[in-house]
C-alpha positions as CSV (number, residue, x, y, z in Angstrom):
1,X,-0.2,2.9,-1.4
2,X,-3.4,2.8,-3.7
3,X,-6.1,5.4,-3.9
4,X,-8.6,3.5,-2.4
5,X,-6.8,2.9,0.6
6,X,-5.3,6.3,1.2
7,X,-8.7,7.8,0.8
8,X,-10.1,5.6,3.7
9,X,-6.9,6.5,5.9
10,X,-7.7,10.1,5.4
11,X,-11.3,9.8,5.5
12,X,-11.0,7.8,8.8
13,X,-8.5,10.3,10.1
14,X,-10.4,13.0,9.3
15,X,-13.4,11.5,10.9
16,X,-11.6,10.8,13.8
17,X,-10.5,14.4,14.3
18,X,-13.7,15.4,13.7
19,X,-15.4,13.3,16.5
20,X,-13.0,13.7,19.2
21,X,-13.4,17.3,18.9
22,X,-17.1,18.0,18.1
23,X,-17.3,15.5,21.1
24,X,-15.2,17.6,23.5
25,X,-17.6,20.5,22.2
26,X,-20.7,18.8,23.3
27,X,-19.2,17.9,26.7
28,X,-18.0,20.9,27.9
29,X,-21.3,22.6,26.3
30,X,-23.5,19.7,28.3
31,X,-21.5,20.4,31.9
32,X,-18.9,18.5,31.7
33,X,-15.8,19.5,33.5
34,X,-13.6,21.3,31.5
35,X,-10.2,19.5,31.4
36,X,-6.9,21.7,32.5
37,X,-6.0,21.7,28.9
38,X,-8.9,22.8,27.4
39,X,-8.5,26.1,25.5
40,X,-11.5,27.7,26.8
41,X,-12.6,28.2,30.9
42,X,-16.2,27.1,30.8
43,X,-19.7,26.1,28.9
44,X,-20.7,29.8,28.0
45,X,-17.1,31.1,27.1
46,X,-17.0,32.4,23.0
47,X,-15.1,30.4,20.4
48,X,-13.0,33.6,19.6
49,X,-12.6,36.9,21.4
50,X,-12.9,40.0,19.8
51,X,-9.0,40.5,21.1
52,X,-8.2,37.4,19.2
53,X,-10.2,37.8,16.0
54,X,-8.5,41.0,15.6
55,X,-5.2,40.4,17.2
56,X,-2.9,40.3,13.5
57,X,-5.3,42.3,11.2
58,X,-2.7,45.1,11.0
59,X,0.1,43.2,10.7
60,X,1.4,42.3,6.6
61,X,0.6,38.8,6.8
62,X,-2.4,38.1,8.0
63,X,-4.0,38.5,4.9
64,X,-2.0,37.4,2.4
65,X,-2.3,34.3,5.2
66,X,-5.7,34.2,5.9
67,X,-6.3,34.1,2.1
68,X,-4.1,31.7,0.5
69,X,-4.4,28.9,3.4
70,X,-8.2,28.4,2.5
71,X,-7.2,28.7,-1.4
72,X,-4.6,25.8,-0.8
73,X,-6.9,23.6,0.9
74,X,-9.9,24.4,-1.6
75,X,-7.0,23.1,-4.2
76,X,-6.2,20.1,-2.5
77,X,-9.5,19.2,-2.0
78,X,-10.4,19.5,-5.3
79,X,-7.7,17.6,-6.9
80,X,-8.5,14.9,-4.0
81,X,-12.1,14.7,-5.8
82,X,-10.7,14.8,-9.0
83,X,-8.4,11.4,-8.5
84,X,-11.5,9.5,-6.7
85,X,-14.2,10.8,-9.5
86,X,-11.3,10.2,-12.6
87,X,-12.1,6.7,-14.3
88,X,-10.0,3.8,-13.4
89,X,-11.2,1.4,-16.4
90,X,-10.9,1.9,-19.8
91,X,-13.9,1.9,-20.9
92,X,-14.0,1.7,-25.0
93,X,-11.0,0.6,-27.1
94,X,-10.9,2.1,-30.5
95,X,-10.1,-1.5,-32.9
96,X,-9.2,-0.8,-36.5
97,X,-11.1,-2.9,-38.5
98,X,-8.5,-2.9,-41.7
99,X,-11.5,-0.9,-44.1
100,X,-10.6,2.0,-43.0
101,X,-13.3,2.7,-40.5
102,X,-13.1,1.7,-36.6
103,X,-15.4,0.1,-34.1
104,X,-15.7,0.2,-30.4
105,X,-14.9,-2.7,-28.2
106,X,-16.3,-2.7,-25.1
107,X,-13.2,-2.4,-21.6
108,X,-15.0,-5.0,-20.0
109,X,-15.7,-7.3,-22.3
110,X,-11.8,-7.3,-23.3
111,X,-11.4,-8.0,-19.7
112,X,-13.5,-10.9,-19.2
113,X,-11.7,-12.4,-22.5
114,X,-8.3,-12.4,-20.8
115,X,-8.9,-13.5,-17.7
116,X,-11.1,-16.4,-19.1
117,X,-7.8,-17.0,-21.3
118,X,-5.4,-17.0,-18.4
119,X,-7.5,-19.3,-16.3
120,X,-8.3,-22.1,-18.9
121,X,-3.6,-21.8,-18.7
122,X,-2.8,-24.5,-16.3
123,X,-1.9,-23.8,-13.1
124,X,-4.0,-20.4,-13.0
125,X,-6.7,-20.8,-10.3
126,X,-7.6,-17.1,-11.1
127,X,-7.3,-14.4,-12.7
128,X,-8.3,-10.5,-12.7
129,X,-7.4,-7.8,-15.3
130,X,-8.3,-3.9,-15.5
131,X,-7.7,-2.2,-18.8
132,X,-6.4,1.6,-18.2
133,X,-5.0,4.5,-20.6
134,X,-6.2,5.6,-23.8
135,X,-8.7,3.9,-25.8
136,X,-6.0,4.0,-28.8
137,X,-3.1,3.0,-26.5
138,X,-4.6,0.5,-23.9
139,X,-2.4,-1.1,-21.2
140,X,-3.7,-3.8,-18.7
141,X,-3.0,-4.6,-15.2
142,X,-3.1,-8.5,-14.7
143,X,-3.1,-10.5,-11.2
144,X,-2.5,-14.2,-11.5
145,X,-3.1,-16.5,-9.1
146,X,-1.3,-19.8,-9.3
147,X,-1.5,-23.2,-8.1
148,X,1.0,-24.1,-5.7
149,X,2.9,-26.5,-7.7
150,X,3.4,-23.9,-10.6
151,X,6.6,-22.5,-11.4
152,X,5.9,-18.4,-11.8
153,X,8.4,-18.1,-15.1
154,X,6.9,-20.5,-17.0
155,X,3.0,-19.3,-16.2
156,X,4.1,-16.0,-16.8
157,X,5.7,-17.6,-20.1
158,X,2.8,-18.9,-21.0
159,X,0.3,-16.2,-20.3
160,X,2.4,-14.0,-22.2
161,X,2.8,-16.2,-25.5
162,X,-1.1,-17.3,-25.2
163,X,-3.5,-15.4,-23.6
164,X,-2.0,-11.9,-24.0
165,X,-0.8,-11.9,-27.6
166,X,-4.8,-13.6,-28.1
167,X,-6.1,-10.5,-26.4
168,X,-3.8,-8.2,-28.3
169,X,-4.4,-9.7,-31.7
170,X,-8.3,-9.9,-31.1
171,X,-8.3,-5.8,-29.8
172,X,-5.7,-5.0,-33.1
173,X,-3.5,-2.9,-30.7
174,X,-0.1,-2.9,-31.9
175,X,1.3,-3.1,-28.3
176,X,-0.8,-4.1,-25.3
177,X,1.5,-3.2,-22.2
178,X,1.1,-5.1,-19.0
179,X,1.5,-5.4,-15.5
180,X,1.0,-8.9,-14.4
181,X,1.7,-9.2,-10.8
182,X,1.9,-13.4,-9.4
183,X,0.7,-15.1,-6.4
184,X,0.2,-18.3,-5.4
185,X,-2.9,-20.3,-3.7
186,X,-2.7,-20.8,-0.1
187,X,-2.5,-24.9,1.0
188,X,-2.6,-26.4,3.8
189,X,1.3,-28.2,4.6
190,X,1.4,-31.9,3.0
191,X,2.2,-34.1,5.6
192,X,5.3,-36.4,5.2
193,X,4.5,-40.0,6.3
């Protein structure tokens, strides 16, 4: 499962939670029968009695308990913000120029190169690429669509001799890893006569 979509599944879950219960609150606070199930007996009753907020303070533990459950979630959340905010695109890849010094070739531009190189291939309707890892040590993640008549080998082939080995050789990478994942157009059924 991506990022992107497991972030939305939580999110949404979350939300959901979130509104069914702050909802429930607002009923029963408006009048609304309280249901049998409810944890509390009416509008005016308190979140927490002062029987239950000090129910397990004497026992050993509550507050080891009550203080490493927050400390987890704090760490979860924060590693959650750390994998959204963390960059998904390379953004600069370091290219030897062969004088000893090294310039700066824009992620994107990179990018657009190869996936005009993979569509001009024939049989590629369209192409997208993302660049990831180190600007020394860049790897790319390719999708390829094809056209339904294509054989995938031979377009992979193909990409792989032309537009990828262009790419590398243009960048000066010694290596340019990738992930190039196929699919094909969707056509309508030719009708047999």
């Amino acid at each position: 499962m991506r990022t992107g979509r497991l972030n939305r599944v939580v999110l949404a879950l979350a939300g959901l939670l979130l509104l069914v219960l702050g909802g429930a609150v607002l009923a029963v606070g408006l009048g609304a029968p309280v249901p049998s199930w409810w944890i509390h007996t009416g509008a005016h009753d308190v979140l927490l009695s002062r029987a239950e907020r000090t129910r397990w303070r004497h026992t050993d533990w509550w507050w080891p308990t009550a203080l490493a459950a927050p400390a987890v979630l704090v760490l979860l959340a924060l590693w959650w913000l750390t994998t959204v905010l963390r960059r998904r695109r390379l953004a600069e890849i370091l290219v030897d120029t062969g004088d000893g010094e090294s310039a700066l070739l824009r992620g994107r531009a990179l990018e657009a190169a190869l996936a005009r190189d993979a569509v001009r291939q024939e049989g590629v309707a369209h192409a997208e690429v993302l660049l990831r890892g180190r600007r020394t040590a860049p790897t790319a993640r390719i999708w390829l669509q094809l056209e339904p008549h294509v054989d995938p080998a031979t377009a992979l082939r193909d990409f792989t001799a032309r537009a990828l080995t262009h790419a590398r050789e243009s960048a000066r990478t010694g290596s340019l890893p990738a992930e190039v994942r196929l699919r094909t157009v969707k056509h309508r059924a030719e009708r047999v006569i």
